[in-house]
C-alpha positions, 0 to 999 in steps of 0.5 A, a space after each residue: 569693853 570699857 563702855 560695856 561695863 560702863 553701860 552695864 554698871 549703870 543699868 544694874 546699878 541704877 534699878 525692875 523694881 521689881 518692881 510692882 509699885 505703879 503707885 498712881 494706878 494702884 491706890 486709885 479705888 477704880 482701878 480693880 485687878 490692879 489693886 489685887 498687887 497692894 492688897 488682895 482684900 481691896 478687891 472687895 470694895 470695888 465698885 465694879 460688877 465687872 473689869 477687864 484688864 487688857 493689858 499693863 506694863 512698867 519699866 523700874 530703875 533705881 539705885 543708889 550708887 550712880 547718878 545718871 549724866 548722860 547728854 541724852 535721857 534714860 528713855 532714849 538709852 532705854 528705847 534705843 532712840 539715842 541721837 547718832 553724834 552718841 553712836 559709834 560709825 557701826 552704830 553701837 552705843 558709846 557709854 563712858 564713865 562720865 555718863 555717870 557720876 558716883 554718890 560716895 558715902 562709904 555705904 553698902 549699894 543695891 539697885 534694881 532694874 525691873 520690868 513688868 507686864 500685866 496681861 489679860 485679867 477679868 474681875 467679877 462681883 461675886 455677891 455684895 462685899 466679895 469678888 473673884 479675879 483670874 489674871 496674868 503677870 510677867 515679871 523679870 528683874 535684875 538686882 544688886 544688895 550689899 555691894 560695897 563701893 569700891 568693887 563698884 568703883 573698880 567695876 565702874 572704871 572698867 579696872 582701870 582706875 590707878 587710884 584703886 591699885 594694890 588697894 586690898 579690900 576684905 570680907 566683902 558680901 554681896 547679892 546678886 540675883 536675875 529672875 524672869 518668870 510669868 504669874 497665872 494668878 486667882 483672886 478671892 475677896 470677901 467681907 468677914 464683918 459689915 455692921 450699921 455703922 458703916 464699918 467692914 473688914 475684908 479679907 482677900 488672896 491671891 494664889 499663883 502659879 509661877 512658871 519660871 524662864 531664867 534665873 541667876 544668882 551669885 551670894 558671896 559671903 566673903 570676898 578678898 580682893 583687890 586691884 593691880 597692874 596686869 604685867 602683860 597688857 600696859 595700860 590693863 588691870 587685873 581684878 586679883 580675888 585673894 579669896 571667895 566664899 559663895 554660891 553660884 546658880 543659873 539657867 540656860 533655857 533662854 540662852 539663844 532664844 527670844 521671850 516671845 509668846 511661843 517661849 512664854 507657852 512651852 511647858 517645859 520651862 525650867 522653874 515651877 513654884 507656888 505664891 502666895 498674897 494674903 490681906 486684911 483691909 478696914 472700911 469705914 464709911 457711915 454714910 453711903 455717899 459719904 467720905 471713905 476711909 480705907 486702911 489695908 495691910 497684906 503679905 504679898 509674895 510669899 514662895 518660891 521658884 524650884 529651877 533646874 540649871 546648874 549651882 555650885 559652891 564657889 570656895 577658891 584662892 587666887 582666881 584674875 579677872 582682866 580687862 578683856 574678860 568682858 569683851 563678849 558681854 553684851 547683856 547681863 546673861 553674857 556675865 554667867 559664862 565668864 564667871 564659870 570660866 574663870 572661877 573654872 566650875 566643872 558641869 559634873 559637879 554642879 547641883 540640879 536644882 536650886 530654889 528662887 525666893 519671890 519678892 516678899 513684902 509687906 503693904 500698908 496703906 491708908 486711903 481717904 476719899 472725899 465725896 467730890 472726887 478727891 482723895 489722899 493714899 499713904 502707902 508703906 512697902 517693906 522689903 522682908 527679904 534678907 539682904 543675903 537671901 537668894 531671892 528678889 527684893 522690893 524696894 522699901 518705900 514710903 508714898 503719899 499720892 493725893 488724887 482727883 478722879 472722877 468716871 472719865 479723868 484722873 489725875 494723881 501725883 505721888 511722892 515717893 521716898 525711895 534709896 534715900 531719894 524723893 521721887 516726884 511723879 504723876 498719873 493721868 487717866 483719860 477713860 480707860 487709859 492710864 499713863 504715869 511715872 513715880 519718877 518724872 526726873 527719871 524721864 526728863 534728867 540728863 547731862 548738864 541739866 538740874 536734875 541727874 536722876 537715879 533712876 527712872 519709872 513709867 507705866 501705862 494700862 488700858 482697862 474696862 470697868 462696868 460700874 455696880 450700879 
């Protein structure tokens, strides 16, 4: 049980994000469905007739809370390609607290573990300055906001540690929220003004169909605990909740099944919503085969997903938590029946329904490209979700990618500020693939190295574009 909460710590606190960021295929000017994810309006200024999305995925952690120290890299415990000396004799994984090392600054912590896959989409000219696009995303995210430090700590030590005894700790409000759902997405962009000196202003939007597969959620707003022995197990502890005030939510459709495309097709999938992008972007270019300048804002993710599962309002006093409750934890889903358990919900009181919130942000950017191929983006992405909000969250993060590209090879290098971190990273492209990582430490960080990361990031994407011309 120690290793899982210890593996289970690290993974959910280390976030994913969401998330949508790809940040060295997303400001390249080339890349066309893609750049739909920053700002719709973009897609106006393609300079394709037609692209074709085959397919794109990326894998997100970030935190900041733990730091990754582990004798093997987050790539081998994420492929599952750790070296046997770290194996238990039936094969699991052995994962103890001195894999991780804890940043105690006294701060509220969140983290983000994301994943994301883009399917087939198709991008077309529709006229000079507008374009349409159909595409398909899949999204699943597990996310932690405002978690205080020291449940962290207790959690990360498995409840063992003796230096948290019978240390109470009070009103303490947190966030937590999974989420997996796929997007069937139409993309429009036009052009509202285009004069002679070279300078337009577009307008794009993408609405979105949400289909929802699982969702939990569990927003305390107010928790009274604290650490003690437990009487009757040496060497235990018990997590004593004084007191709790929260809602808990979940779904059970992918409970004892595989996402697989069989599950992503059936129509009776739990969750259904409605989402919204919506931007502007300004184009200034006074000579045709001049430099461009590109500054761009967009709404991206407005909406929500209606689920139908069970949620409860948790009011209760004096509900204990041991170290053998998470035995059976083996996933972050395993963790919902424990709660209902302990926390002694009845089915028949439950609500039917409950409304998921998409991870609304705010975009802004600004791109110069040079007529020899190289090119500098600054993007900012703001978080506009609450912090207590039963929705997911990006992360809010500052960019700077300077780029080289030409038809056949590409090369960006984006530096990202991120959870108090600056993230180094880099994209490569070689015809139509793309392969990269805005946290290259991520891949690379381990145990007795110089680089113990706080999480990791890495995206490919295999695409056709036919030029406009």
């Amino acid at each position: 049980m120690k290793h899982c909460l210890c593996l289970g710590s690290a993974l959910l606190l280390s976030v994913a994000s969401p998330a949508q960021n790809f940040m060295g295929l997303a400001t390249s000017p080339n890349s066309g469905t893609n750049r739909a994810y920053l700002n719709p309006a973009l897609t106006a200024d393609s300079p394709h007739a037609l692209y074709i999305n085959i397919g794109a995925a990326n894998v997100h952690i970030n935190n900041d809370y733990l730091r990754y120290n582990a004798p093997y890299s987050l790539v081998d415990l994420l492929g599952g390609t750790v070296p046997p000396e770290y194996r238990t004799a039936t094969g699991d994984l052995r994962f103890s607290t001195d894999y991780t090392r804890e940043i105690l600054d006294g701060k509220l912590k969140s983290g983000t573990v994301w994943g994301e896959v883009r399917g087939p989409a198709i991008q077309f000219r529709l006229n000079r300055g507008s374009t349409l696009g159909v595409s398909t995303r899949l999204r699943s995210s597990a996310q932690v906001q405002g978690a205080p430090q020291q449940l962290l700590s207790a959690v990360r030590a498995s409840l063992n540690s003796g230096a948290l005894f019978s240390i109470p700790s009070e009103n303490n409000q947190l966030a937590a929220n999974t989420n997996t759902y796929a997007e069937f997405r139409l993309t429009y962009a036009g052009t509202l003004l285009d004069n002679e000196e070279g300078s337009k202003l577009l307008l794009g939007a993408t609405v979105k169909y949400l289909g929802g597969y699982s969702s939990a959620h569990l927003l305390n707003r107010g928790l009274t605990y604290e650490v003690v022995s437990d009487p009757n197990l040496p060497q235990g502890a018990v997590l004593r909740v004084n007191q709790i005030d929260a809602d808990l939510g979940f779904t059970t459709y992918l409970n004892n099944k595989r996402l697989n495309l069989r599950t992503l097709l059936n129509p009776f999938t739990p969750g259904n919503g409605i989402g919204l992008d919506v931007g502007l972007a300004y184009i200034h270019q006074p000579e045709p085969d001049g430099p461009v300048l590109r500054l761009g804002a967009a709404l991206n993710d407005l909406g929500s997903i209606r689920y139908r599962g069970e949620a409860y309002t948790l009011m209760q006093e004096d509900v204990r938590f041991t170290t053998t409750d998470f035995n059976g934890v083996r996933a972050i889903r395993d963790i919902v029946p424990v709660l209902r358990d302990r926390f002694n919900v009845n089915p028949a009181n439950s609500r039917p329904t409950f409304w998921s919130g998409l991870p609304t942000s705010l975009n802004v950017s600004a791109e110069y490209q040079s007529t020899a191929g190289s090119g500098l983006a600054v993007v900012w992405i703001q978080d506009m979700q609450p912090a207590n909000a039963r929705a997911m969250h990006q992360p809010t993060l500052v960019s700077v990618t300077p780029r080289y590209e030409t038809g056949f090879l590409g090369l960006a290098l984006p530096i990202t500020y991120l959870n108090s971190s600056l993230l180094f990273g880099t994209a490569l492209k070689l015809g139509p693939v793309w392969l990269g990582s805005d946290n290259l430490a991520g891949l690379i960080g381990r145990g007795g190295s110089l680089v113990q990361p706080k999480g990791v990031d890495i995206y490919a994407s295999l695409a056709i574009g036919i030029s406009r011309e």
